[in-house]
C-alpha positions in Angstrom: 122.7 207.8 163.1 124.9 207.1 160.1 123.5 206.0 156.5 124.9 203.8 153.7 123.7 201.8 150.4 121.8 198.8 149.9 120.9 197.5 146.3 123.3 196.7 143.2 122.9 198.1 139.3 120.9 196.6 136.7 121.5 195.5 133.1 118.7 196.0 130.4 120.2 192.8 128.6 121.0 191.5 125.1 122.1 195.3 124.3 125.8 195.0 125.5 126.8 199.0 125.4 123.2 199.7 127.5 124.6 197.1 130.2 127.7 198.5 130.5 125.9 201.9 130.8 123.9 200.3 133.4 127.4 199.6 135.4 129.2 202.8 135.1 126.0 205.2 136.2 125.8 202.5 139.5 129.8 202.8 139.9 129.1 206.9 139.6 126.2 206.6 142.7 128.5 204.5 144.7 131.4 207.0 144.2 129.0 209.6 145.0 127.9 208.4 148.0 131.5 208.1 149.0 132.2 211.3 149.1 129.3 212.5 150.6 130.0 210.2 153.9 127.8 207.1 153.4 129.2 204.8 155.5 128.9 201.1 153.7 127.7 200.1 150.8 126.1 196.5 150.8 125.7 195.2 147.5 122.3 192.6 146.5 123.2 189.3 144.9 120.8 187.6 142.8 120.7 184.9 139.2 118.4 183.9 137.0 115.7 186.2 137.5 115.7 187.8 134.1 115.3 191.2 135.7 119.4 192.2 134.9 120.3 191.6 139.0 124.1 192.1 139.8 125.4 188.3 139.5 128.7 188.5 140.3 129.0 190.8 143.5 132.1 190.1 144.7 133.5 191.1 141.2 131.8 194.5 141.1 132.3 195.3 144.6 136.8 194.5 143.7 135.8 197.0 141.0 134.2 199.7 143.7 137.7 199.5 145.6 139.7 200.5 143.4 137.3 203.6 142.7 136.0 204.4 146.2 138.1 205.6 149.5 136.3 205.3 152.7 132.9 203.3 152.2 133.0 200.2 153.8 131.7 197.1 150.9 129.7 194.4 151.8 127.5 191.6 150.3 123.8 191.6 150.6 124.1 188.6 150.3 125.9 185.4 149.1 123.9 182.9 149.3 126.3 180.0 150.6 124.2 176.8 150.2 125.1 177.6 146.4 129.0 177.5 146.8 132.3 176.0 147.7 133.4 177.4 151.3 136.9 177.7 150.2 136.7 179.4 147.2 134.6 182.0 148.6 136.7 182.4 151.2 139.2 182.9 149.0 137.4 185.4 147.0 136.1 187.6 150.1 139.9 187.3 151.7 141.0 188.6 148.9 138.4 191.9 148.3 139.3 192.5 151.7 143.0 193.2 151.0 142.1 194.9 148.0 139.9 197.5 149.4 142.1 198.1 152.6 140.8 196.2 155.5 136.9 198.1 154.3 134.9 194.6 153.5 131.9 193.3 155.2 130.5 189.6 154.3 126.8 189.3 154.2 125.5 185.6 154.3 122.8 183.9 153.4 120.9 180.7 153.1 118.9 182.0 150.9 114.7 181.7 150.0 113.8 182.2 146.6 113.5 178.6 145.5 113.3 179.3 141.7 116.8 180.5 142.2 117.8 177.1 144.0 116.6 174.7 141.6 118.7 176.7 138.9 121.5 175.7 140.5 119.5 172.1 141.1 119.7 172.4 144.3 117.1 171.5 146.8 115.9 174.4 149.0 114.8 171.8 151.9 119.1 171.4 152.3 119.6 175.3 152.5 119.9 175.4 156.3 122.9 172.2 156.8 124.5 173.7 153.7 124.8 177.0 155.1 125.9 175.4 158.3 128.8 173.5 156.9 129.7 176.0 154.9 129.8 179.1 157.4 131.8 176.7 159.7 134.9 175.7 156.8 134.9 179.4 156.1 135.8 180.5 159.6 137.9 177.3 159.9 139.3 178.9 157.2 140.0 182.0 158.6 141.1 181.2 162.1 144.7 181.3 162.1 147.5 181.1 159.3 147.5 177.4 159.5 146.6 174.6 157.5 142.8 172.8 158.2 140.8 170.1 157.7 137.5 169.2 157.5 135.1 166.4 156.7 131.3 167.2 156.8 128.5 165.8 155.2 129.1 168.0 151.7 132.5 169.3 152.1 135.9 167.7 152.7 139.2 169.5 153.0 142.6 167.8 153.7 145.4 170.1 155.4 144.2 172.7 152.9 145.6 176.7 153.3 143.4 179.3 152.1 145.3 182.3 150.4 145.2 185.3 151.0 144.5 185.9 154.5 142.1 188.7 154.8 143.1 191.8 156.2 140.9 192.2 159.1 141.9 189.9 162.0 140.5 187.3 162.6 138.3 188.1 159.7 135.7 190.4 158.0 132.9 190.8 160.1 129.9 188.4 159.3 126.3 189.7 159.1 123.4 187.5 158.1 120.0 188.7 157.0 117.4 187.4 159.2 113.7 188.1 160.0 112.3 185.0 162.0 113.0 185.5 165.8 115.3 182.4 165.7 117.3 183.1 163.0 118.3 187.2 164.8 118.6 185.5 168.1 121.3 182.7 165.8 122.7 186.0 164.5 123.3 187.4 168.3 124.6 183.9 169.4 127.0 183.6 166.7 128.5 186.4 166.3 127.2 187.9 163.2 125.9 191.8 162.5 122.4 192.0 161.3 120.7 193.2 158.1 117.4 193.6 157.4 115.1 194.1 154.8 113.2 197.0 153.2 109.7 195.4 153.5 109.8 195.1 156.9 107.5 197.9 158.7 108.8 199.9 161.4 106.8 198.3 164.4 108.3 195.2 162.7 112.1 196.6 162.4 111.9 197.9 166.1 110.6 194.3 167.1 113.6 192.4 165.8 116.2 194.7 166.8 115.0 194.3 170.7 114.9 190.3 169.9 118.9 190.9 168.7 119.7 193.6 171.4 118.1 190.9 174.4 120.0 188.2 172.9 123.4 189.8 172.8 122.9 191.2 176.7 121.7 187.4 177.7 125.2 186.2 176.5 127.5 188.8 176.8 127.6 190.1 173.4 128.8 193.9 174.0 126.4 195.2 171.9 126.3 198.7 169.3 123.1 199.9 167.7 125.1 200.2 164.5 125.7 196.1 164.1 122.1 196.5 162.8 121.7 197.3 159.2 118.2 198.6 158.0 117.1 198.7 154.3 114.7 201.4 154.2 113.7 202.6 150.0 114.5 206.0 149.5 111.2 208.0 148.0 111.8 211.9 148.4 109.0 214.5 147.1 108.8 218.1 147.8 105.1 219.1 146.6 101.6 217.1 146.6 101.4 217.0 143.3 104.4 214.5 143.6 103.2 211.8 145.9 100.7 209.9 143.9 103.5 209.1 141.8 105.4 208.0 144.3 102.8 205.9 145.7 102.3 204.5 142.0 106.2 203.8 141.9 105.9 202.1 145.9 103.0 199.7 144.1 105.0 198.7 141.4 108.3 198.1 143.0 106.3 196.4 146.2 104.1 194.2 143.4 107.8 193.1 141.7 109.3 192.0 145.2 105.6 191.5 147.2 105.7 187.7 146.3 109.6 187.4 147.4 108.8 188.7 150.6 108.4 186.5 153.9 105.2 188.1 155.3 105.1 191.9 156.8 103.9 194.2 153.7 101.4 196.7 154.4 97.6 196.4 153.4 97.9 199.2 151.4 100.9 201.9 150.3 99.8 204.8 152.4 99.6 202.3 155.5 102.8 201.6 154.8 105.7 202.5 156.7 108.5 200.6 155.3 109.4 203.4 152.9 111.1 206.7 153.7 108.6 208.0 151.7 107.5 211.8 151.6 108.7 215.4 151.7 112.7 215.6 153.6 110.7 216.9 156.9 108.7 213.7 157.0 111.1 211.4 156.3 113.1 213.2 158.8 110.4 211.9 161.3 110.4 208.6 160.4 113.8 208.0 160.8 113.8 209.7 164.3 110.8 207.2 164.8 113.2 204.6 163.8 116.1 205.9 165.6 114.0 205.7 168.7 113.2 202.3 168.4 117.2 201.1 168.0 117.7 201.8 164.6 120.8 203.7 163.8 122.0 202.4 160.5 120.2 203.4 158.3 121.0 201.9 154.2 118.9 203.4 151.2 117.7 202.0 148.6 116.9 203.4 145.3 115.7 201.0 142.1 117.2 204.3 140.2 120.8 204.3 142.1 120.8 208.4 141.3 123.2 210.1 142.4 121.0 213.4 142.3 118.9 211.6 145.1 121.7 210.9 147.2 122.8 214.3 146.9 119.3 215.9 148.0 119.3 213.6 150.9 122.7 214.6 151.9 121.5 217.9 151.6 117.9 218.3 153.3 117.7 215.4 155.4 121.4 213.9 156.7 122.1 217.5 158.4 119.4 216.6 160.8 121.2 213.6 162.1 124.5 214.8 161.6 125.4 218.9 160.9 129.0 218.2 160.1 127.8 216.4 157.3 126.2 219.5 155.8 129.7 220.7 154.2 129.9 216.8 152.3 126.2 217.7 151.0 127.0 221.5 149.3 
């Protein structure tokens, strides 16, 4: 089993020194988590909400390169409906030479509509933008030659994108998905997986089968780690801690609840999406998980502490991995 990140920092807005504090502690986690062998580090995109969401994750994750050495960066994700295929290819070509070959570009087509008709676009058009644009992007990327391409949004005329990314023939692609059709797409088209914190275990083990069958059906060789799983990170170590961690679940699960596609629990203590408990409990819930296919294993924490990361290093990762005890001390 091998851990990593998921989330991105927060701004308090209108205060401009407090949101460049807001920056600098999440750079300090990331770092953090670096050197304590996290693996990757997938970074949430998200505008207009008016709750401070990184905006510009492609920006911050250039930043993370320069300051990190071994996690592997990755979007979480860019929604592509909103852009121009060549510029972001552009963009992510270029984070991957800057961070040495270490980038990984999480798609979208994204789902909250308030977001889409910010950027007046219709959601109903989500799916054949994403289509058109996923395809001009690895147009892009296929060789060192020039393409061209005429779609129904796009059209490109013997255009070169510049740089080339590092990793050949490109970055790996992972989409988030949670409908059976869109992880069997995943499987089909070559993409890695992610999925997302709200999903419950019984849930998580589902859709990695439904990947896992689809990959042996064509041919796919297949690793348990091409499966990314958000799980919120919620550690206590007495009693008198957990019904404040329950109250914290509530609150973060009432913020996202009416984002989420279906799957939350009736109530916080049914639910298992959290690694949620003392380190000895969430030890057992991630061998639960590991026995259902689940091997990658990315925390998130509204807080982005570093102090957490370090406890977890410390009293749970040993379990999975001893030789990362030394990282942990």
């Amino acid at each position: 089993m091998q851990f990593g990140l998921f989330g991105g920092a927060r701004t308090k807005r209108s205060v401009g020194i407090e949101d460049n504090q807001g920056y600098t502690s999440f750079i300090e986690y990331v770092q953090e988590a670096d050197r304590l062998g996290f693996k990757h580090m997938f970074m949430v995109e998200h505008h207009s909400t008016g709750q401070g969401q990184v905006s510009a994750s492609l920006t911050l994750l250039a930043y993370l390169a320069a300051k990190t050495t071994n996690i592997r960066l990755g979007t979480a994700v860019v929604v592509l409906p909103w852009h121009n295929p060549v510029l972001i290819a552009e963009q992510a070509a270029t984070l991957d030479l800057l961070s040495g070959g270490r980038f990984d570009f999480g798609v979208g087509k994204g789902y909250r509509k308030p977001e889409f008709e910010a950027f007046c676009i219709p959601i109903e058009e989500a799916s054949e933008r994403f289509d058109e644009c996923i395809a001009v992007i690895k147009k892009a990327w296929a060789g060192d030659e020039r393409f061209t391409h005429h779609g129904k949004r796009w059209h490109f005329d013997n255009f070169l994108v510049e740089p080339a990314p590092l990793q050949r023939p490109h970055p790996p692609f992972w989409l988030a998905a949670g409908s059976a059709d869109s992880i069997r797409r995943a499987a089909r088209e070559g993409f890695c997986l992610l999925l997302d914190q709200l999903a419950q275990v019984d849930q998580v083990i589902e859709r990695i089968a439904i990947f896992r069958a689809e990959c042996e059906a064509i041919g796919r060789p297949y690793h348990s780690n091409m499966v990314g799983v958000a799980r919120a990170l919620q550690m206590i170590h007495s009693e008198e801690e957990r019904e404040a961690a329950y109250a914290t679940r509530k609150r973060v699960v009432g913020v996202i609840g009416d984002l989420a596609r279906g799957g939350l629990a009736d109530s916080v203590e049914q639910d298992t999406a959290p690694l949620l408990g003392t380190p000895e409990e969430i030890i057992a819930r991630l061998r639960q998980l590991e026995a259902g296919g689940a091997t990658n294993i990315l925390l998130t924490d509204p807080n982005a502490s570093a102090a957490n990361l370090r406890a977890f290093a410390r009293e749970v990762m040993p379990a999975f991995a001893p030789s990362m005890r030394v990282a942990a001390e």
